[in-house]
C-alpha positions in Angstrom: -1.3 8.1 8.6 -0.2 8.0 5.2 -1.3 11.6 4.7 0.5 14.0 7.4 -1.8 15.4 10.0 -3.9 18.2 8.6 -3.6 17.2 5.3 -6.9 16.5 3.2 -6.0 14.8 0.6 -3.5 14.3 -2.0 -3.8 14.4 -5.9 -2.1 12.7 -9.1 -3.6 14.1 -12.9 -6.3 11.3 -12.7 -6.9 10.9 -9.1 -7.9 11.9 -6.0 -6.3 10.2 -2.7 -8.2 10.8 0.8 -8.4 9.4 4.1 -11.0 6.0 4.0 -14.3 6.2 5.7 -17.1 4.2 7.0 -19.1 5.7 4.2 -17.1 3.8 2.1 -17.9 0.5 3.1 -20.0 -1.1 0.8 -17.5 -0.1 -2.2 -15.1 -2.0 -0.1 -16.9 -4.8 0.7 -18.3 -5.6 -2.5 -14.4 -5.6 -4.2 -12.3 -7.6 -1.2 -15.5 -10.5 -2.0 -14.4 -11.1 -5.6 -12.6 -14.1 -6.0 -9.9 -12.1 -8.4 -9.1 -9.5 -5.6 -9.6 -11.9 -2.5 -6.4 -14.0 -4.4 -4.0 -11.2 -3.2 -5.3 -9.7 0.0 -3.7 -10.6 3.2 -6.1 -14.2 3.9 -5.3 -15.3 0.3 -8.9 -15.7 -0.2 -12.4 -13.2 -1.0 -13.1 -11.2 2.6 -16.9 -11.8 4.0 -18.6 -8.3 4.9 -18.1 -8.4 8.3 -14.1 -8.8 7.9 -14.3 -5.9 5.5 -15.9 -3.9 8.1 -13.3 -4.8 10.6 -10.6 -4.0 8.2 -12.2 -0.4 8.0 -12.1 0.1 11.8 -8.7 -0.8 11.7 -7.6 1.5 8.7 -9.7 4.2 11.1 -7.8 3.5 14.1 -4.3 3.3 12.1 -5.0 6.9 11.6 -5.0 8.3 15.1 -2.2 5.8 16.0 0.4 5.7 13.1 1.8 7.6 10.8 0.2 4.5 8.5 -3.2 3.6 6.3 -4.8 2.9 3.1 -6.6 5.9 1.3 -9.2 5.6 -1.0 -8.7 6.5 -4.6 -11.2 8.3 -6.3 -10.8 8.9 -10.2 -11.1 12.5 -11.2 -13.1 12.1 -14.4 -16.2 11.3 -12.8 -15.9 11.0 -9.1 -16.2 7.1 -8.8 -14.4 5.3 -6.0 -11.9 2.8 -7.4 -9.8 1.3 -5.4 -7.4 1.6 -2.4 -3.9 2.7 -2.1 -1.4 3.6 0.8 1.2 2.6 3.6 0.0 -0.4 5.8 2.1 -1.3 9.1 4.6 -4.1 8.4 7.4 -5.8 10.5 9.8 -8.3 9.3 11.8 -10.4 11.4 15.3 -8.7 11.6 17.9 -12.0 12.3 16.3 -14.9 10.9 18.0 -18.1 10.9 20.4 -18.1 8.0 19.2 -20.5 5.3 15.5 -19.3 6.0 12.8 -17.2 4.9 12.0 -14.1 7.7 8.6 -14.3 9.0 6.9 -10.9 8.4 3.4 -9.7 10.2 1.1 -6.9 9.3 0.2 -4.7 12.3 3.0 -5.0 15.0 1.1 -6.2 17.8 0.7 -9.5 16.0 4.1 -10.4 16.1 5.7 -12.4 19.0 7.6 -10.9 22.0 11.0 -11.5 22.1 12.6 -11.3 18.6 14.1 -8.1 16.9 11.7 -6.5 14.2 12.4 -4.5 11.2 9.9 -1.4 10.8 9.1 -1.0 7.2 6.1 0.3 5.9 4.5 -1.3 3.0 2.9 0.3 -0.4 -0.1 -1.8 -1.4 -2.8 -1.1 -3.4 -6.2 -3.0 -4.0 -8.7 -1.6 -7.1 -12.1 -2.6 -8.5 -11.3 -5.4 -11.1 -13.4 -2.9 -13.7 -10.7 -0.4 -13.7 -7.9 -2.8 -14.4 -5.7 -2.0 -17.6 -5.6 1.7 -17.3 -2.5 2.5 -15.2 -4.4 3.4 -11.9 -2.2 1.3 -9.5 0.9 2.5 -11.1 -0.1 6.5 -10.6 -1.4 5.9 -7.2 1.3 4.1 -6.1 3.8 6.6 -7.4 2.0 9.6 -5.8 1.9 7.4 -2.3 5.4 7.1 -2.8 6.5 10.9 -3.8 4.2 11.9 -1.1 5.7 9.6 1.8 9.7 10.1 0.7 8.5 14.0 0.5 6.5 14.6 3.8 6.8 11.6 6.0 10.9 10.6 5.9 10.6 7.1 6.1 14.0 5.2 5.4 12.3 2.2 4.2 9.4 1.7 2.2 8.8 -2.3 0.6 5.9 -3.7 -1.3 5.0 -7.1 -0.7 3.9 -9.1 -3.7 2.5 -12.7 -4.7 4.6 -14.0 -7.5 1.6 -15.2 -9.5 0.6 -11.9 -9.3 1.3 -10.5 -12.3 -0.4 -7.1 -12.4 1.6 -6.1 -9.5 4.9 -7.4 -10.6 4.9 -5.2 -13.5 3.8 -2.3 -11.3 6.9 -3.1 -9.4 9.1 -3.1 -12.7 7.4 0.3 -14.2 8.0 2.5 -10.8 11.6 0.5 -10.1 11.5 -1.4 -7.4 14.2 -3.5 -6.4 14.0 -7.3 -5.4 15.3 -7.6 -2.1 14.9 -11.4 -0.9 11.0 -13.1 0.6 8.6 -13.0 3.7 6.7 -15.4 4.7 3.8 -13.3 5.7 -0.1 -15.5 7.1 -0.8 -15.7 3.3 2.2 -17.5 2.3 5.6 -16.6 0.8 5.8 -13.5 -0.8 8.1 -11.2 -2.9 9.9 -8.6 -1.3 10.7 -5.1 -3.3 11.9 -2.0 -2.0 10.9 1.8 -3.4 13.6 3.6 -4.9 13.9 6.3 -2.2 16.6 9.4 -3.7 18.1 12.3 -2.5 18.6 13.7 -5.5 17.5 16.9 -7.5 13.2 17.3 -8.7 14.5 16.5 -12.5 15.9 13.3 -11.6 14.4 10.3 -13.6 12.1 9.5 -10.9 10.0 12.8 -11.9 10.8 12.2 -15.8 8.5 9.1 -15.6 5.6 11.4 -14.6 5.5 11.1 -10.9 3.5 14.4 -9.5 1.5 14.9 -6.4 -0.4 18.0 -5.3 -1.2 18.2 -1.8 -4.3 19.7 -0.1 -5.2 20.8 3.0 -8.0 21.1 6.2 
């Protein structure tokens, strides 16, 4: 999962990162059904309660099965559920035909049989339209990221983003991202951009812009 095995949770200086779970559901439910946050989730459109249920078994089973899944983010100040943040299980397709777009599918078994797939995990996030504003995606996302290039050695990690969506775009510009081509993913085309992964030293300019994750334990 996105957090190694045994570990409880992860933290950032506003927020708390744990595994989802089915307690959670009705936070969940009640955000993918806004119109503002059904616009960028993977249908392109608000999710009905039962598809937000499904989407929590799934996260569940991604847990025992890879080394993948959203967590929830809860905000420190006040113990309030806010949002979702983590790795999700993406393949791109690894040859496409030149002068075309490679098709992309989240959760490998969708993809068809018979064509060479590139593994790379991608960084979403999805949070309550209330907290907008205050910077939450941008810490979360950074403290997925330290965590992962820390703990789980991924190569790879992408985000893939609508370009009308402008909240995310800038997200992409504060932590660094670079563009790195399009994927035509069920929703439509998006924008591809790849984390900044670096092998250098802790005072590198990755941790001068405030990156910091504490890890906990079971």
């Amino acid at each position: 999962m996105t957090l190694a095995s045994g570990t409880d949770r992860i933290e950032s200086e506003r927020l708390v990162l744990r595994r989802i779970t089915r307690d959670d559901y009705d936070f969940f439910a009640r955000i993918h059904a806004m119109p503002e946050v059904g616009r960028y989730i993977r249908t392109g459109r608000p999710w009905s309660a039962e598809e937000s249920r499904a989407w929590i078994e799934r996260t569940l089973a991604a847990y025992e099965s890879l080394n993948l899944g959203q967590l929830a983010v809860v905000r420190k100040s006040d113990g309030q559920l806010i949002g979702r943040c983590g790795l999700s299980d993406l393949v791109v397709e690894a040859n496409a035909a030149p002068g075309t777009i490679p098709r992309g599918w989240f959760e490998r078994a969708q993809a068809p049989t018979g064509i060479e797939l590139m593994h790379s995990p991608d960084l979403g996030y999805t949070f309550d339209p209330a907290t907008w504003g205050h910077g939450y995606a941008t810490e979360a996302a950074r403290c997925v990221f330290d965590y992962a290039r820390a703990n789980l050695r991924w190569p790879r990690i992408v985000s893939v983003i609508h370009p009308d969506n402008a909240r995310s775009l800038r997200v992409a510009e504060r932590c660094g991202l670079r563009r790195d081509g399009q994927v035509e993913l069920m929703e439509g085309v998006l924008v591809q951009y790849v984390w900044p992964v670096r092998t250098d030293a802790p005072n590198d300019a990755w941790h001068r812009s405030g990156a910091r994750v504490a890890v906990f334990y079971e």
